[in-house]
C-alpha positions in Angstrom: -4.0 15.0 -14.2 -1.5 17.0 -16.4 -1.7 16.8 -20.1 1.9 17.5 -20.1 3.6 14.9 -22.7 7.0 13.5 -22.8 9.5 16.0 -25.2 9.4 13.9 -28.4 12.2 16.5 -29.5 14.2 15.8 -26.1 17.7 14.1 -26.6 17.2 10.2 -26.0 20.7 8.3 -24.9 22.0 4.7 -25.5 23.0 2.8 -22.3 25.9 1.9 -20.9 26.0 -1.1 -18.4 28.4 -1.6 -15.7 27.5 -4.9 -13.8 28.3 -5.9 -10.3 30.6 -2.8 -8.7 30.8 -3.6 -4.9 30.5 -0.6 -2.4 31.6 -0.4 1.0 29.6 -0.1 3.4 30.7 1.3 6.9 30.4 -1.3 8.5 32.9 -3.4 5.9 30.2 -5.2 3.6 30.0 -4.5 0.2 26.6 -4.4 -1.5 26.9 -4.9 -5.2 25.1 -2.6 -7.6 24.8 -2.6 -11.4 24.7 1.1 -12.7 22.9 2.4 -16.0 23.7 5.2 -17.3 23.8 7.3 -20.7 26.3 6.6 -22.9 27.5 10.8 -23.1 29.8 12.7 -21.6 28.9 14.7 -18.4 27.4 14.1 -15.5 23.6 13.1 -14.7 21.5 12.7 -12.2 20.5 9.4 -10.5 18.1 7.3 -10.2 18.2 4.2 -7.5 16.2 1.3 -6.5 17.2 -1.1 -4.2 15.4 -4.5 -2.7 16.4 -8.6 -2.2 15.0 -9.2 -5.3 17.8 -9.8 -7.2 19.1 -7.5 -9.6 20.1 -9.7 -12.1 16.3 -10.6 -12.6 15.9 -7.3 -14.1 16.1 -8.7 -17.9 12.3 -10.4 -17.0 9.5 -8.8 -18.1 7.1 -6.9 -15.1 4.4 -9.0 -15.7 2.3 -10.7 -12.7 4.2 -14.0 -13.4 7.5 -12.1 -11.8 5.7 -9.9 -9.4 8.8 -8.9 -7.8 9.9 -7.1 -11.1 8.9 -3.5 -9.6 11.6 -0.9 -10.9 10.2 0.3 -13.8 11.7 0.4 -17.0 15.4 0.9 -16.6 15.9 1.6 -20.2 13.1 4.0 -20.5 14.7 6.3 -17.5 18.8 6.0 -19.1 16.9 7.5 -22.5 15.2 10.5 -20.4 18.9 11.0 -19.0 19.3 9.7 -16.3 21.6 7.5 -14.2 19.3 4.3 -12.9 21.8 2.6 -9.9 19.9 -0.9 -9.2 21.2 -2.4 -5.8 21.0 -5.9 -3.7 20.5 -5.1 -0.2 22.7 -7.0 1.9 22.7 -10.8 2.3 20.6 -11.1 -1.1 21.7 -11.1 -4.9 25.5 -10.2 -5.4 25.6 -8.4 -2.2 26.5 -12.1 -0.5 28.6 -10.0 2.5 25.9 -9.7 5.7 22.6 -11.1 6.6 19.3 -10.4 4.7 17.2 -9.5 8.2 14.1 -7.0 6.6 14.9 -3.8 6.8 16.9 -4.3 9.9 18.7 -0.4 10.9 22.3 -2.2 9.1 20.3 -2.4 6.0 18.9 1.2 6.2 22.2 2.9 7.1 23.7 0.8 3.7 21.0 3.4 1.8 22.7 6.7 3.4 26.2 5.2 2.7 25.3 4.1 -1.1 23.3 7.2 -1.7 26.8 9.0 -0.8 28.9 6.9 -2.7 26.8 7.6 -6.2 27.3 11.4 -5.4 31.0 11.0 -6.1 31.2 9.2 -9.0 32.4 11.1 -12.3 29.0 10.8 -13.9 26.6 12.3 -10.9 25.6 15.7 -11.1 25.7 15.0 -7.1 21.7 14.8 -7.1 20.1 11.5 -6.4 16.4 10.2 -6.2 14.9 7.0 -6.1 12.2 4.9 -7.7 10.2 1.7 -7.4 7.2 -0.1 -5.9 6.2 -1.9 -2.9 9.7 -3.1 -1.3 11.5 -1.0 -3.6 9.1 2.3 -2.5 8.6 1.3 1.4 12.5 1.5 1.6 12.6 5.1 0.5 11.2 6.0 3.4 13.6 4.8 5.3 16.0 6.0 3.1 14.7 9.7 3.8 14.9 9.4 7.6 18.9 8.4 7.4 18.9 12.2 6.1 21.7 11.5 3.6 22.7 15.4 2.0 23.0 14.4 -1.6 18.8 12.8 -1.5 17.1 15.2 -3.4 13.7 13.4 -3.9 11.7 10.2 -3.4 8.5 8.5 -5.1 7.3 5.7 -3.5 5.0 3.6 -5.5 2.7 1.5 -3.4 4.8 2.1 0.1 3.5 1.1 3.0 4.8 3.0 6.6 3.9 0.4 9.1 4.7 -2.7 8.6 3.2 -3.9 11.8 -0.6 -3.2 11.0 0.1 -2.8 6.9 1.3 -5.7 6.4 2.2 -8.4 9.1 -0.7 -8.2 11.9 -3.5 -6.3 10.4 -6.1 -4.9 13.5 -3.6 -7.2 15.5 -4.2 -10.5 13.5 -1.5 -12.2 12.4 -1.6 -12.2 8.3 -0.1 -15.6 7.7 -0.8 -15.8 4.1 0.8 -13.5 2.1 3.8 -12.7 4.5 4.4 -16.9 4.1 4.6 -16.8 0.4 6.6 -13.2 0.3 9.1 -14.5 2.2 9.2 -17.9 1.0 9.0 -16.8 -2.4 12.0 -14.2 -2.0 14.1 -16.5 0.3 13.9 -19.6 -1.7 14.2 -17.7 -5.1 17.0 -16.4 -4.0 18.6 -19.9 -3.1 18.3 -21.8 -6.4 18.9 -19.1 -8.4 22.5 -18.8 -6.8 25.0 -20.4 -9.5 27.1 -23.3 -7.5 27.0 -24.1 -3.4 24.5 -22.1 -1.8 25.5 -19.7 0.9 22.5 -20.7 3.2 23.5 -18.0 5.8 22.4 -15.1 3.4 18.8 -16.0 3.5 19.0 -17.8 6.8 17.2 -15.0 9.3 13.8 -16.8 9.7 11.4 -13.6 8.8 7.8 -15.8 9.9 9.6 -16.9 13.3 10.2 -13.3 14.3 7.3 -12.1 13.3 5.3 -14.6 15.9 7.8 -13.8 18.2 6.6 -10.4 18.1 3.0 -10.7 17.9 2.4 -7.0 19.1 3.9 -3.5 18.2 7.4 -2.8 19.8 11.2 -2.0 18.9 11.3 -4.9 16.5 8.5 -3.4 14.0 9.0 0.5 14.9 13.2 -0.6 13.5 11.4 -1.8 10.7 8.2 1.2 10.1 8.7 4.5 8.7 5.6 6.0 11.0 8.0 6.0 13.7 10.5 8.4 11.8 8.4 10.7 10.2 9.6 13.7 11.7 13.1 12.7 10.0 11.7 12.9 7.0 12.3 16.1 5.0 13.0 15.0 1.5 10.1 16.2 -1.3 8.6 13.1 -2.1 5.6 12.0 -4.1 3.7 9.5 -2.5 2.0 7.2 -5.5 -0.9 4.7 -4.3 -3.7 2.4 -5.9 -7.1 2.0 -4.4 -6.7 -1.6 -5.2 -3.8 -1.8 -2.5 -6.4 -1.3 0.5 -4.8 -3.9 3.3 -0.9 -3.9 2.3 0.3 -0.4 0.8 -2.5 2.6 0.3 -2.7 3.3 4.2 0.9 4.3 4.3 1.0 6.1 0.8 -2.0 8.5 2.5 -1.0 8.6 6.0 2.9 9.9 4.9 0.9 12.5 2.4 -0.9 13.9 5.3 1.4 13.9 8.5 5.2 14.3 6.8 6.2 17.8 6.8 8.1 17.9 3.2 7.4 19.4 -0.1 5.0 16.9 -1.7 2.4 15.4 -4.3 -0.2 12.7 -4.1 -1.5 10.4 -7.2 -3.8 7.4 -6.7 -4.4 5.2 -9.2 -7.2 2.8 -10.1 -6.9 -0.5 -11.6 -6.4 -0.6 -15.1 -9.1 -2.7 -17.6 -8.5 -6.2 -17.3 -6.7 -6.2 -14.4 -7.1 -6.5 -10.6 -5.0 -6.5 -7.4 -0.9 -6.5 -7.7 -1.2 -7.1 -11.4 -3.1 -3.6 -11.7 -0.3 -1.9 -9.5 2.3 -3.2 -11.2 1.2 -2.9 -14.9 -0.2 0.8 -13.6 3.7 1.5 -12.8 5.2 1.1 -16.2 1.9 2.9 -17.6 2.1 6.7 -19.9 0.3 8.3 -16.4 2.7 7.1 -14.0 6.0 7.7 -15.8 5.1 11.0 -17.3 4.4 12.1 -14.1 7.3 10.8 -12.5 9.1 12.1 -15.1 8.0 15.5 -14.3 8.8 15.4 -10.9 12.4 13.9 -11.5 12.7 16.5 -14.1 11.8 19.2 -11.2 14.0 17.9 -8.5 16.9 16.3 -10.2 17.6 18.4 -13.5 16.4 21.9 -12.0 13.7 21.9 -15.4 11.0 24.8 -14.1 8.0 22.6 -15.3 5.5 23.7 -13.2 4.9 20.8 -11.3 5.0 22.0 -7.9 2.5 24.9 -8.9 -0.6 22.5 -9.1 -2.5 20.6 -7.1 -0.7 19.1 -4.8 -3.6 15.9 -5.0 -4.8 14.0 -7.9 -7.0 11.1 -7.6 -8.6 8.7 -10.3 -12.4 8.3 -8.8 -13.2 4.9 -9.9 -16.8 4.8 -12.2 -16.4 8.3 -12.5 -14.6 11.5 -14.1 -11.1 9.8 -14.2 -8.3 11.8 -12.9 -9.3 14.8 -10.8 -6.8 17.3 -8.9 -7.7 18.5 -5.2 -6.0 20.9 -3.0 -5.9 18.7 0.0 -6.0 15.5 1.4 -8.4 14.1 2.5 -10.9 16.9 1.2 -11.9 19.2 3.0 -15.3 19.1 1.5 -16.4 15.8 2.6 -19.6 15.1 4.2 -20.0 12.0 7.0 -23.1 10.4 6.2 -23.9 7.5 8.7 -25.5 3.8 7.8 -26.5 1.7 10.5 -26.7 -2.3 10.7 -30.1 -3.3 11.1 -32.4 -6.5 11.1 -33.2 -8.0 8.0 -34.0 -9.5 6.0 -33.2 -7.5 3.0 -33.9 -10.1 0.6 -30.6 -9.4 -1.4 -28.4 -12.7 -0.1 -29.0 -15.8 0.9 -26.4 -15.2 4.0 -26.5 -16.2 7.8 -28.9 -13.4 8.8 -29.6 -11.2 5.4 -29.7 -7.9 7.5 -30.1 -4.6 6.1 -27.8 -1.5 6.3 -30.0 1.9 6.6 -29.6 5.6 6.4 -32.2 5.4 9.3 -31.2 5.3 12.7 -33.1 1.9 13.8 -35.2 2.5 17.0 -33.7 1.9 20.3 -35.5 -1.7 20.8 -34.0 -2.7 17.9 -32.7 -6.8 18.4 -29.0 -7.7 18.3 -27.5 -9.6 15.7 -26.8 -13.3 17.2 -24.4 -16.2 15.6 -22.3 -19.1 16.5 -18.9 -18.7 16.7 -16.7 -20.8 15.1 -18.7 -22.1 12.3 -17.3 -25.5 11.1 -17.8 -24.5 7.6 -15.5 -21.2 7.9 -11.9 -21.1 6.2 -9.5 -19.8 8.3 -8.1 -16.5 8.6 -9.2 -13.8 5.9 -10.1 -15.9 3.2 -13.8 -16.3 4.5 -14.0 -12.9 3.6 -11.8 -12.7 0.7 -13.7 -15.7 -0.6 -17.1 -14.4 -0.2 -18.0 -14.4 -3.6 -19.0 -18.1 -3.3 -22.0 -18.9 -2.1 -21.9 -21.6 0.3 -19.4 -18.9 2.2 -21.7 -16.1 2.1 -24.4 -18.4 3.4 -21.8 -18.5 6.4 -21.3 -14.8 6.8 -23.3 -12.0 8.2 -24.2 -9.6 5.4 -26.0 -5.7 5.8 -27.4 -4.6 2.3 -28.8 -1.7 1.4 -31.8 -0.5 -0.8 -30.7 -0.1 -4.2 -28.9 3.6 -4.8 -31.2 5.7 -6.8 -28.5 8.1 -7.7 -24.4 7.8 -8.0 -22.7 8.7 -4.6 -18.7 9.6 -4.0 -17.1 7.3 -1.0 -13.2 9.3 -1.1 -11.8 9.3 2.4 -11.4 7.9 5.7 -14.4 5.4 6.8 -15.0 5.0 10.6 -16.8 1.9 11.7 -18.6 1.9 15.5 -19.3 -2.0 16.3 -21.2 -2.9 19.4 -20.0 -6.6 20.2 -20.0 -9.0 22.6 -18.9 -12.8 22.8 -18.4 -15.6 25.4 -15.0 -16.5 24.1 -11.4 -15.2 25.1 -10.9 -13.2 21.9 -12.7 -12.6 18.5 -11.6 -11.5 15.4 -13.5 -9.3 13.2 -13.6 -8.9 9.1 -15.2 -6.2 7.4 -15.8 -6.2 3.7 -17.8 -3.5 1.8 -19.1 -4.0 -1.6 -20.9 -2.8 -4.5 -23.6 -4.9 -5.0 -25.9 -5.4 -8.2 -30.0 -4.4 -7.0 -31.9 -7.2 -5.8 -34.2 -7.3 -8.1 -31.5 -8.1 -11.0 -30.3 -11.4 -8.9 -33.1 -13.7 -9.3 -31.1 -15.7 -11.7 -28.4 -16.1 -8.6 -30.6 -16.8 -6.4 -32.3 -19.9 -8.2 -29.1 -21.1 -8.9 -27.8 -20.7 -5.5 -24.5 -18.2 -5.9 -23.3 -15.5 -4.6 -24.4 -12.1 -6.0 -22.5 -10.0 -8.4 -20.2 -7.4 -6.5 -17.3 -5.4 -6.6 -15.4 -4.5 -3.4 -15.0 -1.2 -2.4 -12.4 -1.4 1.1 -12.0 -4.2 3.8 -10.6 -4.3 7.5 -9.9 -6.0 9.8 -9.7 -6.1 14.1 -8.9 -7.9 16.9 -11.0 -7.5 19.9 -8.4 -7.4 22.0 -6.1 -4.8 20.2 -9.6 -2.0 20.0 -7.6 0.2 22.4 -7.4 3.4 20.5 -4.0 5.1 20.1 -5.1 8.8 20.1 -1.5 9.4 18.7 -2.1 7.6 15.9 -5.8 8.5 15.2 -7.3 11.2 13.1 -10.6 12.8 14.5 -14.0 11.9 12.6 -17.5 12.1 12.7 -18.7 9.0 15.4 -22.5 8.4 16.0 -24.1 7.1 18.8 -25.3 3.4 19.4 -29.3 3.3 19.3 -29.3 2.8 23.0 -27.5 6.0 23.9 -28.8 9.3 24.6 -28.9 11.5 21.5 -29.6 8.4 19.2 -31.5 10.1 17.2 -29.6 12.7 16.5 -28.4 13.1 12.9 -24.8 14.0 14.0 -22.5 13.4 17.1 -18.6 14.5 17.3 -16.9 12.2 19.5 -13.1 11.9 20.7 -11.0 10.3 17.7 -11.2 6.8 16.3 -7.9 4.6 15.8 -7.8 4.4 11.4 -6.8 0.1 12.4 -10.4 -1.2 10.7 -11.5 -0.2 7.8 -9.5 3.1 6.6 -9.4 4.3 3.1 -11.3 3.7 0.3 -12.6 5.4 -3.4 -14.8 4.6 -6.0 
């Protein structure tokens, strides 16, 4: 990571404020945008962020009680010199006109028309980038593919690129618990915080209705995904994950790294101390690392300031447990060695779990027994959370676990992760979780063990698949390193290249 600080000597600006100015759109709407800027003469580049989150929310701190506070630090940006344009997308916040319908192609080509408009006004030096995370970063992308001439640069912060299997049917199952609360939390936020009668119709496009409607990839997500439109895309952009955001954003950061043709940089993050999932992304945004280095790359693009940025490593990753930042050529690295482990019979005598099997560097011999269990078990939760909840112990007792011996020396996991699962059932479909985890040795959980609780562990990447949806998309698939099941020929050998593997189960992870 650069040691490059922030110019303490650089000119810092006050902030003017101009609230709710309504742009037209082509199409007639106006979206209204509230525009920062430094309070100097001249012109300056610009800066712009735009979600339904409400723009007039931005005076609440970004902290995990208003998780949708994901622009960064307005003020911080206006002192650096620059413009910061904050926008309602239409049919949410002041931008009343039109229907709020998730990223529907209307609300994309309202991006290439705004963009256009800022690069007219008296104080734009015509160059224009944008900023923020998760809705506010997975919009950039589609910002990109409109092609709009004055879009100099992107960053998006925890950005996912397929919304289909990112987000709302991951492996082909239908995520019903966060996409419920996201969109009830945006739609009816948006509602009660409207002053006087509420204008129902703005929020009124049922978002968990279509998505059942369209319970497998099509037109209606590929409108909606920026995979599709990746050959569109030829703004520079630096693509900024977490590790923590395995199963919603990290895919898409790394996919777009590798398969977009642009000028571009990589960061991911790790969690900060103290803090775990979207907390950790969202403090991680505001955080020295993050806005120094976006400051750089703004900087680069936007003011034409030769710092050197696009001279080093295109990749730098924070390796959890380890050295902290380091900076790589490529991604993923070229370096990388496939080592397989293999599900075996147990027991392992690590966890008190349906079957307590073991997970080997050994190939297990070719008589080896499967793995047998009822399906459904009465005392499973639905959906993910048996496997998000596995740290209790009367769920573990209910799951089927593969441990390992204890690791007599560190090991590096940074890259893609294949998984070949032999399966077979008696019902009509079955849906499959996978959880890894770091697990304390066995011998330092006796004390869990007599009191009957889960063991200490710290997950390291999850997926998910339905049985069903295993077809593998060679156009969307990398190759890697397969191995063979016991029963096939060449078993035993130590290494078998097959045809490539769809990245739907587990795909990314780093420790």
């Amino acid at each position: 990571m650069s040691t490059t600080q922030v110019n303490p000597n650089a000119a810092r600006y006050s902030v003017v404020v101009e609230k709710d100015v309504f742009v037209r759109m082509r199409d007639g709407i106006h979206i209204a945008v509230d525009v920062y800027r430094p309070d100097a003469p001249g012109t300056f580049p610009t800066l712009y962020a735009v979600s339904p989150y409400q723009k007039d929310l931005a005076y609440l701190p970004a902290i995990p009680t208003f998780r949708f506070r994901e622009t960064g630090d307005i003020r911080w940006w206006v002192e650096q010199g620059y413009v910061y344009v904050h926008a309602d997308v239409r049919g949410s916040g002041k931008s009343a006109e039109g229907q709020w319908r998730l990223m529907s192609q209307s609300e994309q080509e309202d991006l290439y028309d705004t963009i256009e408009w800022m690069a007219v006004q008296p104080w734009s030096n015509q160059k224009i980038g944008m900023i923020g995370e998760s809705y506010y970063g997975w919009i950039q992308w589609m910002a990109a593919a409109q092609q709009p001439p004055h879009l100099v640069c992107i960053a998006p912060y925890d950005a996912m690129v397929d919304v289909y299997r990112d987000a709302m049917y991951h492996g082909g199952i239908a995520s019903r618990d966060f996409v419920t609360w996201w969109t009830w939390d945006t739609r009816a936020r948006m509602l009660l915080d409207q002053p006087g009668p509420h204008d129902c119709n703005m929020m009124s496009y049922d978002v968990i209705y279509e998505m059942l409607r369209h319970p497998t990839d099509g037109e209606f997500w590929r409108e909606r995904s920026a995979y599709p439109k990746f050959q569109q895309i030829k703004t520079p952009f630096y693509s900024i994950g977490n590790w923590k955001s395995v199963g919603l954003h990290l895919r898409g950061n790394l996919l777009a790294f590798e398969q977009i043709d642009a000028p571009k940089k990589l960061l991911v993050n790790a969690e900060l101390p103290g803090y775990g999932g979207p907390a950790a992304a969202q403090r991680l945004f505001e955080s020295p690392t993050v806005q120094e280095a976006l400051l750089r790359w703004y900087d680069y693009w936007l003011k034409g300031i030769d710092n050197g940025v696009m001279d080093e490593p295109a990749v730098t990753l924070s390796i959890r447990h380890g050295e902290g930042y380091r900076q790589e050529r490529e991604w993923p690295l070229a370096r990388t060695e496939y080592r397989p482990l293999y599900l075996q019979q147990g027991p392992s005598g690590a966890v008190n779990s349906l079957n307590d099997g073991r997970l080997s560097w050994d190939p297990p011999e070719a008589s080896e027994q499967v793995t047998l269990f009822h399906y459904p078990d009465p005392a499973w939760e639905l959906g993910t959370s048996a496997i998000g909840k596995a740290g209790l112990a009367n769920q573990v007792k209910k799951l089927l676990t593969f441990t390992s011996d204890p690791l007599h020396e560190d090991i590096e996991m940074t890259g893609p992760l294949v998984m070949n699962l032999w399966a077979s059932s008696d019902q009509r479909d079955t849906d499959f979780f996978v959880k890894i985890s770091d697990q304390v040795p066995a011998e330092s959980m006796q004390v869990a063990q007599d009191l009957d609780v889960a063991p200490t562990a710290a997950m390291v990447t999850k997926g998910w698949l339905r049985a069903s949806h295993r077809a593998i998309d060679a156009e969307r698939s990398t190759a890697l390193p397969t191995f063979p099941h016991p029963s096939e020929p060449g078993a035993a050998a130590a290494r078998q290249d097959l045809p490539v593997r769809d990245r739907g189960l587990a795909y990314f992870l780093g420790v």
